[in-house]
C-alpha positions in Angstrom: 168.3 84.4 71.3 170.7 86.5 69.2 171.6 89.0 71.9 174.8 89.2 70.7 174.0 90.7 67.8 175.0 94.5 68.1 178.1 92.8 69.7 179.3 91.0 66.6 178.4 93.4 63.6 179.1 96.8 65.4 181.6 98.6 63.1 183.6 100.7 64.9 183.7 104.0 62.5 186.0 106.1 65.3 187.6 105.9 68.1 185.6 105.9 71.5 184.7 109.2 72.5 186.6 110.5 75.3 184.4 113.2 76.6 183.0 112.9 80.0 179.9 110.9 80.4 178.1 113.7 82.4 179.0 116.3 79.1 182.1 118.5 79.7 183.9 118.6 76.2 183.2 121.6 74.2 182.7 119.2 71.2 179.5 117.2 71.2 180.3 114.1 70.2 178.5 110.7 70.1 179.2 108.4 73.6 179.7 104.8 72.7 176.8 102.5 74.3 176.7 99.0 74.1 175.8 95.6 75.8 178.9 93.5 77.6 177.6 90.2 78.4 179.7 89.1 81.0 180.2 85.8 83.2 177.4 87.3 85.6 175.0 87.9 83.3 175.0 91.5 80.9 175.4 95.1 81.4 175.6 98.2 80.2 178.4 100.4 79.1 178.7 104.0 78.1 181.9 104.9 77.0 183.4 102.1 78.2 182.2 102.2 82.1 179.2 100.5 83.1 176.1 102.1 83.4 172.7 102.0 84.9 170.0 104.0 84.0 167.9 105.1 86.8 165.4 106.9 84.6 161.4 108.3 84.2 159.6 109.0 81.9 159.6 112.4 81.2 157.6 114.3 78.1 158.0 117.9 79.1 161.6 118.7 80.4 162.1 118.8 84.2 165.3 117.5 84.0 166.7 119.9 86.7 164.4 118.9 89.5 165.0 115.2 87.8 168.9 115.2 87.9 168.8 116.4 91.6 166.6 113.4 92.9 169.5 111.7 91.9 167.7 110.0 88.3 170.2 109.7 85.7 168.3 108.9 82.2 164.8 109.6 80.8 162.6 108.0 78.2 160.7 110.0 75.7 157.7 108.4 73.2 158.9 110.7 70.3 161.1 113.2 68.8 158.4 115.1 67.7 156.3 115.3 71.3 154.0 118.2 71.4 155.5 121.2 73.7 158.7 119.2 73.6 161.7 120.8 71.5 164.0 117.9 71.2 167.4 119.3 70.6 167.0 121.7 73.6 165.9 118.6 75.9 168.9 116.6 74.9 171.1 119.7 75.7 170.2 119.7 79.0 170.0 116.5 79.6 173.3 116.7 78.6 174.3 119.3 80.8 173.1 117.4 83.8 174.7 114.5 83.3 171.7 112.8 82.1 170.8 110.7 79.3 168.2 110.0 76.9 165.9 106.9 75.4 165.0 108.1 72.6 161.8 107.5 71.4 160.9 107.2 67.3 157.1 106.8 67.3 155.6 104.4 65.2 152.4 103.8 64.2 150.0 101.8 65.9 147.3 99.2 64.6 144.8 100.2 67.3 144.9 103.8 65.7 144.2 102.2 62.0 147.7 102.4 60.5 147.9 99.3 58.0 151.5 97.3 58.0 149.9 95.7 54.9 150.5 99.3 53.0 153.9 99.5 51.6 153.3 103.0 51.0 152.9 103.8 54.2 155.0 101.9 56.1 158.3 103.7 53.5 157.0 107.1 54.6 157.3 106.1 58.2 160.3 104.6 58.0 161.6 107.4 56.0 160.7 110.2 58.4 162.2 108.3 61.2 165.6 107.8 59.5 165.5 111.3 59.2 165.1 111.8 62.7 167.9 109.2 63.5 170.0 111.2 61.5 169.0 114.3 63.2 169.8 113.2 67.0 172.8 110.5 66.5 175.3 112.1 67.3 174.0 113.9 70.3 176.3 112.4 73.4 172.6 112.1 75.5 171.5 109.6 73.4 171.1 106.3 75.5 169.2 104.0 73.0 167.0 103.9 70.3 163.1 102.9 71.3 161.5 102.3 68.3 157.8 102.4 69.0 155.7 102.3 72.1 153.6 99.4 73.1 152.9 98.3 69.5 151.7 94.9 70.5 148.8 97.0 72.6 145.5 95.8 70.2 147.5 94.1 67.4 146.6 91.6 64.8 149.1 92.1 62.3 152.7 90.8 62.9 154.1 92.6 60.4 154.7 95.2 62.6 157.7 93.5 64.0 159.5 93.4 60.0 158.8 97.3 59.9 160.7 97.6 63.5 163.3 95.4 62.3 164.0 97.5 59.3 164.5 100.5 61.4 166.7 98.9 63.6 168.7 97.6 60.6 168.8 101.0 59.3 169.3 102.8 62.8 172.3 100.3 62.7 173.7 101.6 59.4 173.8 105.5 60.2 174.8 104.8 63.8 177.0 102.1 65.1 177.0 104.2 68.7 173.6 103.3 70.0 171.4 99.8 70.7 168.1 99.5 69.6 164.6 98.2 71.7 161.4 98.4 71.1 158.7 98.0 74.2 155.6 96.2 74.5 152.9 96.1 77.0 153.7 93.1 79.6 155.7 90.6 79.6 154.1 87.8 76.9 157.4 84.6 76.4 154.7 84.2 72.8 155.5 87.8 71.9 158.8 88.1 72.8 159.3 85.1 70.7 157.9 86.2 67.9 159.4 89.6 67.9 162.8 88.0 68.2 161.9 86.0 65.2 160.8 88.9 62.9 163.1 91.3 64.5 166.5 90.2 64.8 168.3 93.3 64.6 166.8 95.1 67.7 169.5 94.6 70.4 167.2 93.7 73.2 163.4 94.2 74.5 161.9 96.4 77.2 158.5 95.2 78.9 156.0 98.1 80.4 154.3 96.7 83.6 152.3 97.5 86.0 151.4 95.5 89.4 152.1 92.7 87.3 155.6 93.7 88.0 155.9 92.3 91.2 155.8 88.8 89.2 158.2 89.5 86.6 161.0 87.5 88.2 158.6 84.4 88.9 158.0 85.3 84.9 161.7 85.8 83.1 162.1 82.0 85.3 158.5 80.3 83.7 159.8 81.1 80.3 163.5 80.9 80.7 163.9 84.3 79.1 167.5 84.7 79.9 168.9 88.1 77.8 169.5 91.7 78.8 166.0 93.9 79.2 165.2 96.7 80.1 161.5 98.0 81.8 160.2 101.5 80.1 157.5 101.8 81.8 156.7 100.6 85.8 155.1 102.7 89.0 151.7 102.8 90.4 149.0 100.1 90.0 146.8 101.2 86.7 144.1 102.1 86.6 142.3 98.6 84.5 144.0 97.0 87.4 142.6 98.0 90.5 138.7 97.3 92.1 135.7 99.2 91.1 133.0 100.8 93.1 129.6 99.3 92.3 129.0 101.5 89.5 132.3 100.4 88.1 134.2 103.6 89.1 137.7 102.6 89.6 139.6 103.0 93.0 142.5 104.7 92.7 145.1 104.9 96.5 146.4 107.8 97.8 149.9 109.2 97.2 151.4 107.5 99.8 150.3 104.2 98.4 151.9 105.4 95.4 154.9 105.9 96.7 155.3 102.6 99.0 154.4 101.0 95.4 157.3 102.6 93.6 160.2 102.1 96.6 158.7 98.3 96.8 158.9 97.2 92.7 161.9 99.2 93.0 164.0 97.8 96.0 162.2 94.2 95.7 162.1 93.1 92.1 164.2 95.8 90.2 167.0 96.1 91.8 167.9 92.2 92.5 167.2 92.1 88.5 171.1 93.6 88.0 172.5 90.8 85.4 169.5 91.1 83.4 167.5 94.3 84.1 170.4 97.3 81.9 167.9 100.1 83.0 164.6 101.0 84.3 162.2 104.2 83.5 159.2 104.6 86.2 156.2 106.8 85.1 155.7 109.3 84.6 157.7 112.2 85.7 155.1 114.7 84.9 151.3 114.7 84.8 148.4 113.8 82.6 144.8 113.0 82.8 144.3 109.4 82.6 140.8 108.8 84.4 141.9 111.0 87.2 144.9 113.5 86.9 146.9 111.9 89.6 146.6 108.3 88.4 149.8 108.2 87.2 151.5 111.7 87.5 154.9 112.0 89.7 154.0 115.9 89.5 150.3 117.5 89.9 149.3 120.0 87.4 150.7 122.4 89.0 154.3 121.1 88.8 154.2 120.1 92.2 156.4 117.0 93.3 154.7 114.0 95.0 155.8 111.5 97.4 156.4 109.1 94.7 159.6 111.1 93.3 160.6 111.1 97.5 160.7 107.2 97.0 162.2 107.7 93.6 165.0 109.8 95.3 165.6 107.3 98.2 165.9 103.9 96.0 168.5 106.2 93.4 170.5 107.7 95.9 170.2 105.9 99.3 168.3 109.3 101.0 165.4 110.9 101.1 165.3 114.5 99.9 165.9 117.2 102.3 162.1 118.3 102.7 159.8 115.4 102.9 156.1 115.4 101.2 153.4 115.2 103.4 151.6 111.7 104.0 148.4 111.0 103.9 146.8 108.9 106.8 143.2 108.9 105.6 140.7 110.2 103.4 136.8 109.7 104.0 133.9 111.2 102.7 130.1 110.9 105.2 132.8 108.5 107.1 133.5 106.2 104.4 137.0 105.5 102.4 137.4 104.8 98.6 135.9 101.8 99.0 132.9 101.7 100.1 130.8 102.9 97.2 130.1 106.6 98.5 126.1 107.0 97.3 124.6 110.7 98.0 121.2 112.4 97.3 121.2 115.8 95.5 121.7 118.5 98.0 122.6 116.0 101.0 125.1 117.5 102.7 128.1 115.5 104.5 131.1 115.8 105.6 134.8 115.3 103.9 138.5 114.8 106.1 141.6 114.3 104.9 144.4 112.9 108.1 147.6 114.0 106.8 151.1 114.1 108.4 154.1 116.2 107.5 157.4 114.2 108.2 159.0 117.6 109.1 156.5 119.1 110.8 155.8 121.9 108.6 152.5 123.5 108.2 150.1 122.1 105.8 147.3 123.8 103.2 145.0 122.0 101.6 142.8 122.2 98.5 139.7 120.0 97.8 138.0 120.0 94.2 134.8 117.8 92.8 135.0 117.0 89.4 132.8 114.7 87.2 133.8 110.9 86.9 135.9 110.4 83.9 133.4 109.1 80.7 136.8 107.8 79.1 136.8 104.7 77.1 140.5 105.0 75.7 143.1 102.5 76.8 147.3 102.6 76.2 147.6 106.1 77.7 145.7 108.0 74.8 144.9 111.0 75.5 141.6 112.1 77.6 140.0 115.3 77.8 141.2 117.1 81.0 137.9 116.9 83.9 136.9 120.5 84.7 136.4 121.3 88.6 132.9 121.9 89.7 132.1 125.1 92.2 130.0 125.5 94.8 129.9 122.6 96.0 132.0 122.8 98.9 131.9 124.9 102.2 135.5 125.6 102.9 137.7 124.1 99.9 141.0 125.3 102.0 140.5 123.5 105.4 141.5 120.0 106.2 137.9 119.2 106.9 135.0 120.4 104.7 131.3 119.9 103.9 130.1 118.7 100.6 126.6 119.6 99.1 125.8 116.6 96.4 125.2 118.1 93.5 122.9 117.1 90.5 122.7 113.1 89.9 124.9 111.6 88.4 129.0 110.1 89.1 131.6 112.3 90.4 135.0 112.3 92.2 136.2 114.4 95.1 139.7 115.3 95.1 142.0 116.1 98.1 145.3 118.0 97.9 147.5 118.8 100.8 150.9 120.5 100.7 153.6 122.3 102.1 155.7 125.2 101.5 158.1 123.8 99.1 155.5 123.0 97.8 155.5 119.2 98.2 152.1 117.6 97.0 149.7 114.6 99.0 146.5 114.0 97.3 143.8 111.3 97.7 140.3 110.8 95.9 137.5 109.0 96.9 134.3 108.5 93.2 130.8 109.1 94.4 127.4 108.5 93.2 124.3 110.9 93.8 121.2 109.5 92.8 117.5 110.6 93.5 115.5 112.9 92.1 117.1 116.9 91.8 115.9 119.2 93.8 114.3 122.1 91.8 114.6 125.6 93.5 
């Protein structure tokens, strides 16, 4: 394994900038960033001190709230995000003393771009060099992360020779900043092969879910043995988890969440130091993926939940002044998640949510039914947002409600209880109503 590439050929083409890491020179100016491997393994320096990002990743720029949970570095999936403006998200970053993974989208396979087209594959690379030459010099820039999950669905390899010519080229315009490119899991086949095709990236980054609580018994089966980083790590996903008996899957509450997140972080990340140059847990935001809490760190609303409490406490060493509300319990006609909730139309039963507030502060709560995602997408494409059904409950504001079943079919019912920061708990439990609708 060449890890020592970027090392060897790095052409110095000025001095290392002297500004301060966290951006106080008038003058932006690119920060140096390499890879020191060292007699305990590798790190990472930023002009010339070592570093280690404690990162999300974010799309939409929070990187206020961010900075002050103590997370130093974010990962983006492209210069070009939608709602994103680039240069103004590096400023601040800057500003905060933050940094930036970059990302350069590439094309996937799985969306019907051909790596057998020349034509193509030059316009991509072409508009990417253009971006590189765009954001190079900005002192945020981290790394390069060329492509996300590419390997997600794949059949052709030459999708590794098209990485490796951007990370040849990336290397040309700017000798500043090393280059990855992330795939999803951790495959020693893949890894092998990418290495093989692309020798110019200057290390890999793996995306995992629970199966990150293996990766250590992993990096050891294969003898993988060079610097890495993880892009993407948090909650269990959702094509992970068990499924009611009509295959609805079972998401946990945010307190699971966030004893997930301080547990890959503490247990496996951390003692990965030697290896592991930076981390990125997702997402710092929201989205709809099956359910729009799945994976968010933020509700819709903005709101922060308990995961980015755990977040805080595994960066910093303390939990944020104001603590989210916990959830204890959710149950719907006195069942949990679980247990396969199935309702007539028009029953009517009733729905808790046991919540506790580690400061003691007063708690309001919000309850919605929506309809069951109908999703078939995979890799985080995008879904359709669920629209929230009325009517169907008797006091959507109270800790405990009752719920009429409405017409037949699959449905989830969403729980949401907050303070007066507001801090954010939610839990869902899916449920089917079947039988015949009652006609008025």
């Amino acid at each position: 394994m060449r890890y020592s590439l970027f090392l060897s050929t790095i052409v110095l083409l000025m001095t290392a900038c002297s500004a301060d890491p966290a951006g106080s020179s008038n003058a932006l100016e690119p920060i140096r960033v390499e890879i020191e491997r060292t007699e305990d393994g590798y790190r990472l320096l930023r002009g010339g001190e070592p570093y280690i990002a404690k990162g999300a990743g974010m799309a939409i720029n929070d990187i206020e709230r961010f900075a002050a949970a103590g997370g130093n570095s974010i990962r983006n999936w492209s210069t070009a995000q939608d709602g994103q403006d680039t240069r103004e998200l590096l400023d601040d970053a800057h500003a905060h003393g933050v940094t930036v993974a970059l990302g350069l989208a590439m094309r996937k396979e799985r969306h019907g771009f051909d790596y057998d087209d020349p034509e193509a594959v030059t316009a991509q690379f072409e508009r990417i060099r253009e971006e590189v030459l765009e954001y190079r010099d900005h002192p945020a820039v981290l790394v390069w992360v060329i492509g996300n999950e590419l390997n997600l669905n794949y059949e052709n390899p030459r999708v590794w020779d098209a990485v490796n010519d951007v990370a040849e080229m990336i290397h040309e315009l700017d000798p500043y900043h090393p280059t990855t490119t992330t795939t999803a899991g951790f495959n020693p086949e893949l890894n092998a092969e990418i290495l093989a095709r692309a020798p110019a990236l200057d290390f890999l980054s793996f995306q995992m879910y629970s199966s990150i609580f293996r990766l250590p018994e992993r990096l050891d089966e294969a003898g993988f043995d060079g610097p890495f980083m993880v892009t993407e790590w948090g909650t269990i996903g959702w094509w992970e988890v068990g499924t009611t008996d009509w295959g609805a899957p079972i998401e946990v509450h945010s307190s699971e969440k966030a004893d997930t997140f301080r547990r890959g972080y503490q247990d496996i990340l951390e003692p990965l130091d030697g290896q592991l140059i930076g981390s990125y847990a997702f997402y710092w935001g929201q989205k709809q993926e099956r359910t729009p809490t799945w994976f968010g760190m933020l509700t819709e609303e903005g709101n922060l939940t308990e995961a980015v409490d755990a977040m805080q406490y595994s960066w910093t060493g303390e939990w944020p002044e104001n603590r989210t509300p916990r959830v204890e319990s959710m149950r719907l006609d006195g069942k949990g998640s679980s247990d396969s909730v199935t309702l007539t139309p028009g029953q009517v039963v009733e729905a808790e949510i046991d919540v506790s507030d580690p400061d003691g502060d007063t708690v309001i709560y919000r309850w919605e039914v929506k309809p069951e995602s109908t999703a078939t997408s995979g890799g985080g494409d995008y879904e359709e947002p669920l629209i929230s059904l009325e009517g169907f409950l008797s006091d959507p504001t109270a800790a405990t409600t009752m719920l009429t079943a409405p017409a037949p079919g699959e449905y989830r019912l969403f729980a949401y209880a907050f303070d007066d920061e507001p801090r954010i708990a939610h839990a869902n439990i899916p449920f089917l109503v079947e039988g015949e609708a009652e006609i008025n």
